[in-house]
C-alpha positions in Angstrom: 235.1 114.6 99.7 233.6 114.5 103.2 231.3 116.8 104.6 233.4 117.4 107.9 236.5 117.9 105.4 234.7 120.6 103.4 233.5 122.0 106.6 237.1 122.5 107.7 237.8 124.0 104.6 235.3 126.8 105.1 236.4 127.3 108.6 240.0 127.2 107.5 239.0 130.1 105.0 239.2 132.6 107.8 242.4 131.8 108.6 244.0 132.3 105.1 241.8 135.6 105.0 243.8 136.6 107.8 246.9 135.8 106.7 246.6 137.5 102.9 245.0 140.6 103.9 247.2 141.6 106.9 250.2 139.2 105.2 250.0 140.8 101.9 249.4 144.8 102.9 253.2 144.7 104.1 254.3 143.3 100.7 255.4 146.7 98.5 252.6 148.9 100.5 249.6 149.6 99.7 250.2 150.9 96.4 251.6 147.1 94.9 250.1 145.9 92.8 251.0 142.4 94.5 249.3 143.4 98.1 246.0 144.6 96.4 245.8 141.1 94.1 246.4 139.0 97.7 243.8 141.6 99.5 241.4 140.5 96.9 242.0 137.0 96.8 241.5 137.6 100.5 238.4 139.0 100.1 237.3 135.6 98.6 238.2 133.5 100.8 236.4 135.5 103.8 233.4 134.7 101.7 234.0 131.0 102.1 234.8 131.6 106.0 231.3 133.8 105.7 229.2 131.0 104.2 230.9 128.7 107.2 230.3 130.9 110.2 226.5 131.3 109.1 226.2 127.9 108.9 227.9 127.4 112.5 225.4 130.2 114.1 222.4 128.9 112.6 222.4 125.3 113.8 223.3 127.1 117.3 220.1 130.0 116.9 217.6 127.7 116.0 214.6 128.8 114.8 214.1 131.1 112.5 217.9 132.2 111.7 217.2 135.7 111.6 220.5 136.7 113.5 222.5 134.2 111.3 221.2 135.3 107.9 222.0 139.4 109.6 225.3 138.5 110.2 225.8 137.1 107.0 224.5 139.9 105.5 226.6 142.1 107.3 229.4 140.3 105.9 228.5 140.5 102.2 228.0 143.9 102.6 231.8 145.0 103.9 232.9 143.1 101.6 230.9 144.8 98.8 232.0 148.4 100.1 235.6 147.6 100.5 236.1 146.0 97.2 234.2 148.5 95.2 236.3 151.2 97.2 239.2 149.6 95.2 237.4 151.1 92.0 238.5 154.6 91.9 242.4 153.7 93.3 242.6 151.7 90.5 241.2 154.4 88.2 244.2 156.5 89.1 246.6 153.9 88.9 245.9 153.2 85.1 246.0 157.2 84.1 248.7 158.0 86.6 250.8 158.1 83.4 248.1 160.5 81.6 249.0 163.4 83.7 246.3 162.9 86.2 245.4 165.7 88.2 247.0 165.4 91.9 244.2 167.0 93.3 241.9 164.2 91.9 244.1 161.5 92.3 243.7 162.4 96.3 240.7 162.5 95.6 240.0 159.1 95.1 242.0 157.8 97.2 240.0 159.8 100.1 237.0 157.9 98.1 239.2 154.4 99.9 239.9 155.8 103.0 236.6 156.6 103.9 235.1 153.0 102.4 237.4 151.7 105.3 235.6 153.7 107.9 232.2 152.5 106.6 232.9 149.1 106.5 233.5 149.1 110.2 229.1 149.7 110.8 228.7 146.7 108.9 231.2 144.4 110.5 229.7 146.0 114.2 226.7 144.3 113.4 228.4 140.6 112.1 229.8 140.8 115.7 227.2 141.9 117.2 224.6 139.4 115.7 227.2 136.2 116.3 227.9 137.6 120.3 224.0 137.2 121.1 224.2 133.5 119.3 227.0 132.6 121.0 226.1 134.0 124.8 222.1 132.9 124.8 222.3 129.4 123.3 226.1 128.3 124.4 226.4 125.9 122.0 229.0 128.2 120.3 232.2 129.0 122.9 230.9 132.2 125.2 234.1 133.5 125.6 234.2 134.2 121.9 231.1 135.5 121.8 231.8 138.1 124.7 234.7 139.2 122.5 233.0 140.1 119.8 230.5 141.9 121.7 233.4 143.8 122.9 234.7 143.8 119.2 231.3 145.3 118.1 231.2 148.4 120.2 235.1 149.3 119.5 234.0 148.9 115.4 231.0 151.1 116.5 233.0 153.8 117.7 236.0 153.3 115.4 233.4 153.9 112.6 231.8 157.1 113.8 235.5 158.4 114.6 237.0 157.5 111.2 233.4 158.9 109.6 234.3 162.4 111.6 238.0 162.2 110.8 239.6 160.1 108.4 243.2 161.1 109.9 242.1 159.6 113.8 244.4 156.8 114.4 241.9 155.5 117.2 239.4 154.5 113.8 242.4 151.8 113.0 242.1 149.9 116.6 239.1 147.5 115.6 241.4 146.1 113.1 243.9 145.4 115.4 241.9 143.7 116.9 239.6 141.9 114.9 241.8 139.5 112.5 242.8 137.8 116.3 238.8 137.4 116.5 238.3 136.0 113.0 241.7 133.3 113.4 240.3 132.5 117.2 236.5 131.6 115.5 238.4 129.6 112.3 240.0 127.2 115.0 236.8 126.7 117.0 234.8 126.2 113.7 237.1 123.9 112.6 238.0 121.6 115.7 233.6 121.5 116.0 233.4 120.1 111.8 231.5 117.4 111.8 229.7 117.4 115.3 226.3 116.1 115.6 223.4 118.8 115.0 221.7 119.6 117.8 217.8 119.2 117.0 215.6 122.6 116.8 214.3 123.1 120.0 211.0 124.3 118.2 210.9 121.4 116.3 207.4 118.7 116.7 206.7 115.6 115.9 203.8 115.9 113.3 201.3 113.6 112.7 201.8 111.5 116.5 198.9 110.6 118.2 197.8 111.7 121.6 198.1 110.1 124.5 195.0 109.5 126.0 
């Protein structure tokens, strides 16, 4: 299998993370047990898309990286959050039929809900990190990187909003927004698989003579 092939494959990850989580939330709600198994096979497959957007921004940062390796770490760590925010749903899921409290059992769910407000501060600063990449070195599309500096400040606010009050229906707008952002970056990602590398700009030629 070809390098460009398995790059389009990464890129293409994005994409199919886009299409299970918002795709498979409207299957049976948010309580079916079909929706969550696609959300967390979606969850997966952003990682892939993860591993080939850091990729992507660090051949276009040069350097040292450290924006790309943030960004990727930004990633990991909404993902982290939202899937261990699954833990206590599916705690009251398996003793629903135990005569759960129904105070507790909102009680965890409020555990989710406000998972989903946090994970917005990480994602914030994903976008934030790709949007300097993508304006100051131009080898990733600037358009897309003025988006997601746009995208950044709406998760920014959306996050302290759903942080103050879990019921604001302004805290869901980033996600409205941001699945266009992650399907927009999967088709640039993958139409660029397989282009040259540009060379480090801080990179010497070691052990050359000089000219005298």
């Amino acid at each position: 299998m070809s390098d460009r092939l398995l790059e389009r494959m990464g890129a293409a990850c994005g994409i199919l993370y886009v299409v299970l989580i918002y795709g498979g939330s409207s299957i049976g709600g948010p309580t079916s047990r079909v929706a969550f198994s696609l959300e967390i096979l979606g969850f997966l497959f952003f990682l892939l898309f993860l591993g080939s957007l850091w990729s992507a921004m660090r051949r276009a940062e040069g350097g040292s990286g450290w924006l790309s390796a943030t960004a990727f770490g930004a990633g990991l760590m909404s993902v982290t959050i939202k899937v261990a925010s699954a833990a206590p749903v599916l705690a009251a899921r398996h003793r629903a039929g135990d005569g759960l409290d129904p105070q507790l059992a909102r009680t965890l769910q409020d555990i989710n809900d406000a998972s989903f407000a946090l994970t917005f501060f990480p994602l914030a600063v994903l976008l934030a990190a790709f949007a300097i990449v993508a304006i100051r070195s131009g080898t990733l599309p600037r358009w897309l990187g003025w988006i997601a500096a746009v995208l950044a400040v709406v998760f920014l606010a959306g996050g302290l909003a759903g942080s103050a009050d879990l019921g604001s229906e302004w805290a869901g707008l980033p996600m409205l927004l941001y699945p266009i952002w992650v399907v927009a970056t999967s088709v640039v990602l993958i139409r660029r698989a397989g282009e040259p590398r540009p060379v480090e700009r801080d990179t010497h030629i070691g052990g050359a003579a000089p000219v005298g």
